[in-house]
C-alpha positions as CSV (number, residue, x, y, z in Angstrom):
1,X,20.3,-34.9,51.4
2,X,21.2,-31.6,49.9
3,X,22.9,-33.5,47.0
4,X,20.1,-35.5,46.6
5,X,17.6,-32.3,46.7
6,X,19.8,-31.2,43.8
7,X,20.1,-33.8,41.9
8,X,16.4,-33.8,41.7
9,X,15.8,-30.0,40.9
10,X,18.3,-30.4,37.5
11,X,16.4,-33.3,36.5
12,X,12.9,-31.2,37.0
13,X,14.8,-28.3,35.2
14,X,15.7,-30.4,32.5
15,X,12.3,-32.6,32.4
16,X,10.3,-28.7,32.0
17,X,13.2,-27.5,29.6
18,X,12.7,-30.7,27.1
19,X,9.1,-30.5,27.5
20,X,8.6,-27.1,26.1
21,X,11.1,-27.3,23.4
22,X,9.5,-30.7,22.2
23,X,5.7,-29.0,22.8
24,X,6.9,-25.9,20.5
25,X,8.4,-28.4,17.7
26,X,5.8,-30.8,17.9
27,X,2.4,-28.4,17.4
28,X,4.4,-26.2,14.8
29,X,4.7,-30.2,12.7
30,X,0.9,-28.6,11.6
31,X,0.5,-27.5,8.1
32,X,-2.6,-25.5,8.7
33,X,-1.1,-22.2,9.1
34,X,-2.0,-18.4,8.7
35,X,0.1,-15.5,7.3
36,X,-0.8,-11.5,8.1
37,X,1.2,-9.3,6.5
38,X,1.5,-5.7,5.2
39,X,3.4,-5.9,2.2
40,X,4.6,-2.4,1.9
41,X,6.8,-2.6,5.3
42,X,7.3,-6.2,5.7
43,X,5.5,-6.4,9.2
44,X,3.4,-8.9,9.6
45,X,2.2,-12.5,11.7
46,X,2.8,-16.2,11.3
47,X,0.3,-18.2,13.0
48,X,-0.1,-22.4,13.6
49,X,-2.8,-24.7,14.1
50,X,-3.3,-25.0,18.0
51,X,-0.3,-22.9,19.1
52,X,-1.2,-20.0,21.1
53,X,2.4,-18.6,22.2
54,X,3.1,-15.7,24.6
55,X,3.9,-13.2,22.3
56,X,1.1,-11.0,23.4
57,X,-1.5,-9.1,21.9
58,X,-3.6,-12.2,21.3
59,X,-0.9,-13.1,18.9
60,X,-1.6,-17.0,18.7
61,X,-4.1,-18.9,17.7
62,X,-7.2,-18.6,19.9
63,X,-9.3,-21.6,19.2
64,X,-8.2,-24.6,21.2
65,X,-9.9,-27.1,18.3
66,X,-7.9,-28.6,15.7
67,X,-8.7,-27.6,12.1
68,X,-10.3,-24.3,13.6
69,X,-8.0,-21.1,14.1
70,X,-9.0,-18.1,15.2
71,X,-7.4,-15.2,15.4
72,X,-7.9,-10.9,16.9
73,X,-5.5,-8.4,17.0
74,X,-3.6,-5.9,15.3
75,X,-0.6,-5.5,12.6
76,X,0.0,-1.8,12.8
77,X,-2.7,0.0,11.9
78,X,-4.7,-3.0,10.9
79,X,-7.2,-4.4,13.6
80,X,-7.9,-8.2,11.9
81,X,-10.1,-10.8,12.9
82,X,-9.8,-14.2,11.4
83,X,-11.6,-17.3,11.5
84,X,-10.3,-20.1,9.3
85,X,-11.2,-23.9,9.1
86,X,-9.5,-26.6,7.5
87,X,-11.7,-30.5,7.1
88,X,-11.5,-33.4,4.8
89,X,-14.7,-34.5,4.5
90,X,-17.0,-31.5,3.1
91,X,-20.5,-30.3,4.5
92,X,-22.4,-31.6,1.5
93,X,-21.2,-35.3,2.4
94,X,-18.7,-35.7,-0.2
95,X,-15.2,-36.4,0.3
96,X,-12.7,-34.2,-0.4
97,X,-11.1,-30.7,1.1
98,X,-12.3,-27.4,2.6
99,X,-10.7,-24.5,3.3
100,X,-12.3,-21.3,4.8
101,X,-11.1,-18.3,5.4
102,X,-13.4,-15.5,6.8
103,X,-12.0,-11.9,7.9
104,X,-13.0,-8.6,9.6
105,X,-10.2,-6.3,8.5
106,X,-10.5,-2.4,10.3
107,X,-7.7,0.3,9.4
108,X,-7.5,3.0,11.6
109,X,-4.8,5.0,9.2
110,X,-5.6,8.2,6.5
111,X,-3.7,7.3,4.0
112,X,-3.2,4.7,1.3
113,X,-2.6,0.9,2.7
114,X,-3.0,-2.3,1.9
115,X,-3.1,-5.8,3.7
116,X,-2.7,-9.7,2.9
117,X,-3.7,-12.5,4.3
118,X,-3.0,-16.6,3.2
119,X,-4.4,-19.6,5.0
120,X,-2.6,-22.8,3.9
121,X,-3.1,-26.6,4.7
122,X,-2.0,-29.9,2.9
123,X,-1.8,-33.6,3.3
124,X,-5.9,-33.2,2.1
125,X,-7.1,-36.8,0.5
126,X,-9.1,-36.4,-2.8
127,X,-12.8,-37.4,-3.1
128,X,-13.8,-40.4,-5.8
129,X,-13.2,-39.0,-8.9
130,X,-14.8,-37.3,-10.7
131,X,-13.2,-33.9,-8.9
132,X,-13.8,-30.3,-8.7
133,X,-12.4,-27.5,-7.4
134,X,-14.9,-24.4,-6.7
135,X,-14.3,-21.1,-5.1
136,X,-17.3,-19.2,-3.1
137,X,-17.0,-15.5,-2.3
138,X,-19.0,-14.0,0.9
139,X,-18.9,-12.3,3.9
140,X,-18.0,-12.3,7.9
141,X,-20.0,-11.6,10.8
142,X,-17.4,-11.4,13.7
143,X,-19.9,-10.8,16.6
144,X,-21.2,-13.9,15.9
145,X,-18.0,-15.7,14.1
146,X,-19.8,-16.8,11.0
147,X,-19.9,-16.7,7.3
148,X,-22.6,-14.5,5.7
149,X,-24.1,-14.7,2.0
150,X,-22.4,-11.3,1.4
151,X,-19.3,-9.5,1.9
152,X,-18.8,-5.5,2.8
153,X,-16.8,-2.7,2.7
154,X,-17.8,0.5,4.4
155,X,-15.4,3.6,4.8
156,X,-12.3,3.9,2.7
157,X,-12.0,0.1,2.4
158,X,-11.4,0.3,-1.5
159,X,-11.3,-3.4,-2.7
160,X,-11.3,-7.2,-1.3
161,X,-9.0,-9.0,-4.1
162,X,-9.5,-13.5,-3.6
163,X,-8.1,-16.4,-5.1
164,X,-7.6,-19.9,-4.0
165,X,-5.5,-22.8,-5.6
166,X,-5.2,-26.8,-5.5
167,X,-1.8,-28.2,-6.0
168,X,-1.3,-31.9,-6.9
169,X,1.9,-31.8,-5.6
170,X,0.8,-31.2,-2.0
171,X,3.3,-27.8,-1.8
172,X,2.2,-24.6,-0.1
173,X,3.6,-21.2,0.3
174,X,6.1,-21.1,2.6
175,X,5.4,-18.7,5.9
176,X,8.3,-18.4,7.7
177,X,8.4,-19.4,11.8
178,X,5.9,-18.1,14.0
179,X,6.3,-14.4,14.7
180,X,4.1,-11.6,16.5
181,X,4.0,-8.4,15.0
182,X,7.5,-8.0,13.2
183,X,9.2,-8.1,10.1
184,X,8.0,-11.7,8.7
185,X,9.9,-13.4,5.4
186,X,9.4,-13.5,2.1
187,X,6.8,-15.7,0.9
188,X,7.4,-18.0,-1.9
189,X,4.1,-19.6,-3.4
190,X,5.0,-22.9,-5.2
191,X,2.9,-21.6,-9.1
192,X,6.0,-22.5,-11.2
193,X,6.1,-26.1,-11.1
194,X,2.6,-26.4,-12.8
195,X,0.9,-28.6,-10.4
196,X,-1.2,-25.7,-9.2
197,X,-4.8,-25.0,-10.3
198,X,-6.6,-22.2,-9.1
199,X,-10.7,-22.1,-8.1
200,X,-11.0,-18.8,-10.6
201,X,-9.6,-18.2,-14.1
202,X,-8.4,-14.7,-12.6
203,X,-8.4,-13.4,-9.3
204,X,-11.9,-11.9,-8.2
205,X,-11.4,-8.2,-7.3
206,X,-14.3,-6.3,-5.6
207,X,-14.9,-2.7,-5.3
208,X,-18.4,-2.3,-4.0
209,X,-20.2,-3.7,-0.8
210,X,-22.3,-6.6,-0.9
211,X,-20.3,-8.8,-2.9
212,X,-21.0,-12.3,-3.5
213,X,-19.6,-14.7,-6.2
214,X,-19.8,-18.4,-7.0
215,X,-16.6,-19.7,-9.2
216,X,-17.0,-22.7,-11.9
217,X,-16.6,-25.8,-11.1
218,X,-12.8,-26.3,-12.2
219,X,-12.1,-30.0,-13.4
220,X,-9.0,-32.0,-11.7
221,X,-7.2,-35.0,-13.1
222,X,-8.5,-38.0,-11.7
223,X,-5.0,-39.4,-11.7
224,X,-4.4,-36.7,-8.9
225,X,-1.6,-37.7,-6.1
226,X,-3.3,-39.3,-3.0
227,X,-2.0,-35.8,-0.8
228,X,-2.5,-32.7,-1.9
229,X,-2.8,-28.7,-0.6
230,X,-5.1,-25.9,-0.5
231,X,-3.9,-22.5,0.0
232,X,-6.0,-19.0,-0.4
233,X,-5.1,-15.3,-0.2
234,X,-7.1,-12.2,-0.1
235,X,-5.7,-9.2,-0.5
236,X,-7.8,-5.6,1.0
237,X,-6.5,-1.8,-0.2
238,X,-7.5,1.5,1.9
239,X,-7.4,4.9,0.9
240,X,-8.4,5.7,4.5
241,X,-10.2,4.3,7.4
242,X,-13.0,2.0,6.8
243,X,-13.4,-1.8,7.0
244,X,-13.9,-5.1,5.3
245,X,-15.9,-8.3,5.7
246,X,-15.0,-11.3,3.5
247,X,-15.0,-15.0,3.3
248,X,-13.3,-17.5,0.9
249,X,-14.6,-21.1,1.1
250,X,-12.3,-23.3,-1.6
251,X,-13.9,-26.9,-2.2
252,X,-13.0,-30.3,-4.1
253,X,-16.5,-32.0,-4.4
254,X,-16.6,-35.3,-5.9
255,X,-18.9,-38.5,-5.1
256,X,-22.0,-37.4,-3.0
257,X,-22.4,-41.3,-1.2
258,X,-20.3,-43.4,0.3
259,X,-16.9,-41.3,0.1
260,X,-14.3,-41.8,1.6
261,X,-11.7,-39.6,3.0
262,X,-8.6,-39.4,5.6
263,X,-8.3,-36.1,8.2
264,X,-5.3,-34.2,7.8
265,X,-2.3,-35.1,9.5
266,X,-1.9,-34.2,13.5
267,X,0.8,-34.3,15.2
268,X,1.5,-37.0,17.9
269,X,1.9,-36.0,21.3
270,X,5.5,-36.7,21.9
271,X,5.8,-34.1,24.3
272,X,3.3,-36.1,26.4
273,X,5.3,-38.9,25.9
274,X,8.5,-37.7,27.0
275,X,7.1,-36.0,30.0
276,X,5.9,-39.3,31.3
277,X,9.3,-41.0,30.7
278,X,11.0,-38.2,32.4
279,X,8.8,-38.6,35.5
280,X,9.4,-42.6,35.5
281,X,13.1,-41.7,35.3
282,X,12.7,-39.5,39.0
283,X,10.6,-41.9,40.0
284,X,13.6,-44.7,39.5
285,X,15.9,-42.4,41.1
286,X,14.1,-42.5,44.2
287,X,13.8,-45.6,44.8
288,X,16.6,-46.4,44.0
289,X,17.9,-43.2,47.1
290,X,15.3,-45.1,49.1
291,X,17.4,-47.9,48.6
């Protein structure tokens, strides 16, 4: 009996142990990911799609639905909100890609800093050609988590610095594992290879509140790969405290009827799946004890 009870306890352990290893591996398979860094000292957060981990300080992601992250908390002096959305098939009714990424950025510190954040996703399907990539500059509302027409700085927020890029090649930057507030890797953003096209000539750098701005519509090969990636990156300086609201929306528009277009890829729950064969295994085991 006491054999048996054992027997049964290191098979739970195990079943719990190889469930939360596969759960870890299997949500980080996303590709919609956030990065939260201050480049001076390094320190910074990695965030996933749908994984809210225990590192505390409302490190994770805190919106359970896919292709929604949101994030609140703090990387050193910073105090960051982000709410960031990745779909395939844009509000207009065209196929395509969007990626938003809308932030409420607070420093708390008196001298000069500076903050960056990327948002990142791939596997997107294009529209029917012909495509576009555009870029829209606006604000954030966190009370009520929404983009405004507008973006703000108030206090010694100095300047909100965006860009956004489409690469053919479906390659991101590359974040670095998951991480709370610590000393995050170097990012390496994949320019070189000349599959990359961004939504403005330069990057748009604003200085004064109530900032708005509306890129051209940049043209893309209709012989574009079938997968390809969005990635955006603002970039806020302080000379003191103060705060910023902005939001970068980066679109592919093409057809406006009839489009098609795939989701981006989500993991399969092989977690789930292994859970259940682990229970049918103790399950097996007992009858066959019964036996």
């Amino acid at each position: 009996m006491i054999t048996s009870l054992r027997t049964r306890i290191t098979v739970l352990l195990l079943v719990v142990m190889a469930f939360s290893s596969v759960s870890a591996h299997a949500y980080q398979l996303s590709t919609f990911r956030l990065r939260i860094e201050d480049p001076t000292t390094g320190i910074g957060r990695v965030l996933t799609d749908n994984v809210a981990l225990g590192f505390g300080n409302l490190s994770g992601d805190e919106n359970s639905t896919a292709g929604t992250m949101y994030f609140s908390g703090f990387v050193e002096n910073f105090n960051v909100s982000v709410l960031a959305t990745s779909a395939t098939v844009n509000t207009d009714g065209s196929g395509g890609g969007t990626l938003t990424l809308a932030a409420r950025v607070t420093y708390s510190g008196t001298t000069n800093s500076n903050l960056v954040i990327t948002l990142e996703d791939n596997g997107y399907n294009p529209p029917t050609p012909p495509v576009t990539f555009t870029g829209t500059v606006g604000g954030y509302n966190d009370l009520t988590k929404t983009v405004t027409s507008a973006g703000d700085l108030s206090g010694g927020a100095g300047s909100v610095t965006l860009q956004s890029w489409l690469d053919t090649a479906n390659n991101e930057p590359a974040f670095g594992a998951n991480t709370a507030a610590a000393a995050v890797p170097a990012m390496t953003v994949p320019l070189a290879d000349g599959s990359s096209t961004t939504a403005f000539s330069t990057a748009q750098q604003f200085s004064t509140t109530g900032f708005s701005e509306t890129g051209p519509a940049v043209a893309l090969a209709a012989n574009a790969p079938v997968n390809y990636s969005i990635f955006t990156q603002a970039a806020v300086t302080f000379s003191g405290a103060g705060a910023a609201d902005f939001s970068l929306k980066a679109v592919d528009p093409g057809c406006k009827t009839n489009c098609g277009g795939g989701g981006t890829s989500v993991p399969e729950p092989t977690s789930l799946m292994l859970l259940g064969s682990a229970l049918l295994s103790l399950g097996v085991l007992r009858r066959k004890k019964q036996s």
